[in-house]
Phi, psi and omega in degrees: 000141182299168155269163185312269211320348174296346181248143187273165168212137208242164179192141173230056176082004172216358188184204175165169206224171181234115201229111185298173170294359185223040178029059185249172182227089202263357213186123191191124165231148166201143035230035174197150204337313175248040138277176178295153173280137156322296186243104167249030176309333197319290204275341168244262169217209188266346166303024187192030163101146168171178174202098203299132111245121178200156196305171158299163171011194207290133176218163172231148137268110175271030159128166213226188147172155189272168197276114192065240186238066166190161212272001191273119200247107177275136184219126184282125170232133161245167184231181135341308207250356176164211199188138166242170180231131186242119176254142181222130168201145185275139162274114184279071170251031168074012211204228225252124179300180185190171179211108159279119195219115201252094176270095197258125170310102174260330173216135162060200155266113215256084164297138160232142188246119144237159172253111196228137204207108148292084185269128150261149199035096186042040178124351206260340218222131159237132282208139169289122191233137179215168233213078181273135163011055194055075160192134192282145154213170200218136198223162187184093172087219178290343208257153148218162200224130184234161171212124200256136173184157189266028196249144158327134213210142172201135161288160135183147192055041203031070167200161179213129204258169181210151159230133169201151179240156213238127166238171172347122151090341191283118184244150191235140183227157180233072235248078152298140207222133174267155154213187166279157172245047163275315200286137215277148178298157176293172150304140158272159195271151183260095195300310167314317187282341201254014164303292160345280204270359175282298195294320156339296188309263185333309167301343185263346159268334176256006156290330175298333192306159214226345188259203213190186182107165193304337191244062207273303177339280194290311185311274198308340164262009152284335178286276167336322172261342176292321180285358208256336178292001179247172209251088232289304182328328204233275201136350174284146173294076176280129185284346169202151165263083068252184172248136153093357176282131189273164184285329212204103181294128171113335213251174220235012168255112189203081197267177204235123217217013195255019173258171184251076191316128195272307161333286190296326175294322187287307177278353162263007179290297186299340162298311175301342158295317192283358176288001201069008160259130184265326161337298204279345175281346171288299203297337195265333163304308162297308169318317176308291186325281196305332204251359174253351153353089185125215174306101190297332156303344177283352185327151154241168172283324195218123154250171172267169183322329188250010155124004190275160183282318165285079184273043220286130156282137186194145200259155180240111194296266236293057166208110230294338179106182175264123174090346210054043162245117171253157007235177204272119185258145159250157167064191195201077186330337151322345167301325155287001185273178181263076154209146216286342198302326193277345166294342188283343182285318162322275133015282168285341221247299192291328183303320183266340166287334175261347156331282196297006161110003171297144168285128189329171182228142147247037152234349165305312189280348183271335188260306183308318205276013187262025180238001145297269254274352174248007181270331174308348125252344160328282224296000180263001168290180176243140155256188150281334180078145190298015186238006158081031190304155178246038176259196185280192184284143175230172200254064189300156181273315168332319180277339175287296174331291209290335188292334132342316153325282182309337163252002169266334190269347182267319150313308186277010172258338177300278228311294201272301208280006172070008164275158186266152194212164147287055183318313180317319192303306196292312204305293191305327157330295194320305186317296192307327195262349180268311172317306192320302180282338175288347186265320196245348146292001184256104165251116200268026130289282236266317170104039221187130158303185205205147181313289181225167179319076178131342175272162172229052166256188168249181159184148170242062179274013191273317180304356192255016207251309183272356176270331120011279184118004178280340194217157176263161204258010189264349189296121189335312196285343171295309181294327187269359156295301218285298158319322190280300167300320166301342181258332161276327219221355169269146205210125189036047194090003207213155175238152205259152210279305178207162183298096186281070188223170169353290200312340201273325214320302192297354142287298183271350184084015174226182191278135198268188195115103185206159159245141190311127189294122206269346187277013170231002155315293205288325156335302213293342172324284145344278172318292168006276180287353157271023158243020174077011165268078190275326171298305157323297193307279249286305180309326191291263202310354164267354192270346199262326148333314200297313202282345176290155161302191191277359176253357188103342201251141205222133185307181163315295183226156151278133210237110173278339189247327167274349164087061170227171132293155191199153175095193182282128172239147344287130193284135165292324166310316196286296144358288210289308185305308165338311196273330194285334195287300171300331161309292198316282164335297168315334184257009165238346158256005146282333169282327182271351149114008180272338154206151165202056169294299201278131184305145182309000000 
């Protein structure tokens, strides 16, 4: 099995596919993020889905890269006798998803085998395959799946193969195509025109980006995987296109990541504001508007892309895991949980989109405050906390911070932006929640906030306490927090979300074992330089740049002792820190007269 970091990722704004470095296709749901997968070898073995094209008998690739600024992914494989380039890209044309796969003669002569093995729903189900006017197709249930190509197709063993050789200037094209299987087959697509026009989209959307800087590089193809990660129709942010890639290879954290995280959403509206897209900051809102619709206690932390509630989490036995890490999850229970954290991000996320030039909402601003009226006593619950633990609720500080968030950011939209309010009210609330953390979040033994209310462990979302804006990051108690996760809580250099060992078990309710959480690497960065060590950030944050793969693209966590990525990929969290970590950076090493690229 491949490793995580081996793959690539192609996408067209509805879905997205995972394509090793040896041109297998491991990992394919359609026809939209959190449907069943097609293709699950991932999670399992190739009997539970792929789709191959690679020479006949022994080859290497000596490298892959996407084409420019665009989701189109090329990868060189050679043999003895010559060399191809396997081009892959999903086309956004908004309609039946399709995986185009262009195979071109670059040198000499090239035997090709492809293998294509249909599992519908995650692996499990094999799809009645027939022969329609010379295009295979394949049905099961709802889904159907066709494929077009001018190569000869032979069953055998319920999979279907192709042979052909490919020379110098030849290009072979491949057209996989979803539709429902009610529904009459699609038109077929022009693979070329729809090259043309894939490489058009994309070069044409990162062209509006406005940022810029020493990491110019990495931000935009992290922007580019933040947009691929969205759900065009509806405008929702699915925090990873998988499930189930584990935390701890071999080990049980292993969650379904095809959702819309409110949290993960929120922050990446803000990475895509300071890049200048205001669109994609339109599209996310009106999504918000629609899927938080009703009670504000009724809030969830996570929906599905168009916005749904019901996330029943259920493990699927007969998929053996990545790794052998069981067990393999669809859906996600967590959806039910109490945290607090996301009204404040919520909050920030509209305060700061219209800061940033979005046009007022007055049902944006009609839904926050009808979310005051149940957080003004909310904010005194123990939540699960932004780590979704699944031991009991605790009274998290983190979380108190951000319900803090949520009434500072609604005072300063009274204050600056000019909307109505009980300001006197909200003020007091605000007031009221900072004595709280400051009294009970604090432990002035240990010398350092602390993971929850009465304890003296850390964690690190405590770092996110001056990046807010609840504390200046010069504030004594910040710096001796800040010292306090570098001395504790870093592990080879990278910092870990908190210590996941024995002791924890009764805070998170699992088994311990992770790998260091890289969206908080990047916090300490972030701190870092707002405390003038900006030389310290900048080795931190290149080291961390060091850990994506060869295309850029960077997991949940990091396995510091096999030097791997680990966890669900590519984390949108990771991304969105990363894009937000660079701004921040660029701007303080611009006040020190050291860059002045990068944009407010």
């Amino acid at each position: 099995m491949a490793l995580i970091e081996d793959y690539g990722l192609i996408g067209d704004l509805q879905t997205t596919a995972l394509v090793s470095r040896h041109g297998c296709i491991d990992w394919l749901c359609l026809p939209r993020f959190d449907s069943g997968a097609v293709f699950a070898a991932l999670l399992g073995d190739s009997d539970n889905g792929h789709w191959t094209i690679q020479p006949e008998g022994e080859f290497h690739s000596p490298g892959r890269s996407y084409r420019g600024d665009t989701l189109v992914l090329e990868t060189e494989l050679e043999t003895s006798t010559g060399a191809v380039r396997l081009i892959d890209f999903m086309p956004p044309r908004g309609e039946a998803p399709d995986v185009v796969r262009i195979v071109e003669g670059v040198r000499g002569r090239v035997d090709m085998l492809m293998e294509l093995v249909l599992r519908f729903d995650y692996g499990s189900i094999v799809p009645w395959v027939r022969t329609i006017d010379e295009t295979l197709v394949g049905i099961a249930g709802p889904d159907a799946i066709s494929l077009r190509t001018p190569v000869a197709l032979e069953g055998r063993n319920l999979r279907t193969y192709a042979e052909f050789t490919v020379e110098e200037g030849d290009r072979v094209p491949f057209v996989l195509t979803w539709t429902p299987s009610n529904e009459p087959l699609p038109e077929a697509i022009d693979a070329e025109q729809a090259l043309a026009d894939t490489i058009d989209y994309w070069e044409e959307w990162i062209g509006r980006c406005t940022a810029a800087g020493r990491w110019e590089k990495a931000v935009r193809r992290s922007l580019l995987t933040l947009k691929a990660l969205t759900y065009a129709p509806t405008g929702g942010i699915v925090a990873a296109p998988t499930t189930s890639l584990p935390e701890a290879i071999g080990g049980v954290r292993n969650w379904d990541y095809r959702f819309c995280w409110l949290r993960d959403a929120t922050l990446t509206l803000l990475a895509f504001l300071r890049a200048g897209y205001i669109d994609e900051a339109r599209a996310w809102r009106d999504w918000l508007l629609r899927a938080i619709a009703g009670s504000p206690e009724d809030i969830q932390v996570m929906y599905g892309v168009a916005g749904e509630r019901r996330l029943i989490e259920l493990e699927l036995p007969w998929l053996a895991g990545y790794e052998d890490s069981k067990p393999v999850r669809i859906g996600n229970d967590a959806a039910d949980q109490l945290q607090l954290d996301v009204y404040g991000e919520i909050v920030d996320a509209l305060h700061m989109a219209r800061k940033r030039g979005l046009e007022a909402s007055d049902p944006a601003w009609a839904l926050t405050s009808k979310v005051f009226d149940w957080l003004e006593s909310g904010w005194r619950e123990p939540d699960q906390g932004i780590w979704e633990v699944r031991g009991p609720r605790r009274h998290f500080t983190h979380s108190k911070v951000m319900a803090w968030v949520a009434f500072d950011r609604a005072v300063k939209s009274i204050e600056s932006l000019g909307r109505d309010g009980p300001l006197d009210r909200w003020r007091a609330t605000r007031d009221a929640i900072r004595d709280d953390i400051l009294e009970h979040g604090y432990n002035d033994e240990r010398g350092s906030f602390v993971q929850y209310y009465g304890s003296d462990r850390l964690d690190a979302s405590l770092l996110l306490i001056p990046l807010v804006g609840f504390l200046p990051a010069s504030d004594g108690r910040v710096v001796r927090t800040v010292e306090a996760v570098q001395r504790e809580l870093m592990r080879d250099g990278f910092v870990e979300r908190y210590r996941a060992d024995t002791e924890n078990v009764d805070v998170d309710g699992l088994p311990p074992g992770e790998g260091v959480f890289l969206p908080c690497s990047f916090w300490l960065v972030a701190v870092l330089a707002q405390q003038g060590r900006t030389d310290e950030a900048v080795e931190l944050y290149e080291r961390l740049l060091s850990l994506g793969n060869d295309l850029g693209l960077l997991a949940e966590e990091y396995d510091t002792e096999r030097k791997r990525l680990v966890g669900n990929f590519p984390q949108a969290f990771t991304h969105l820190s990363l894009v937000e970590t660079a701004f921040t950076l660029e701007r303080k090493l611009a006040a020190q007269g050291k860059s002045s690229l990068a944009p407010t």
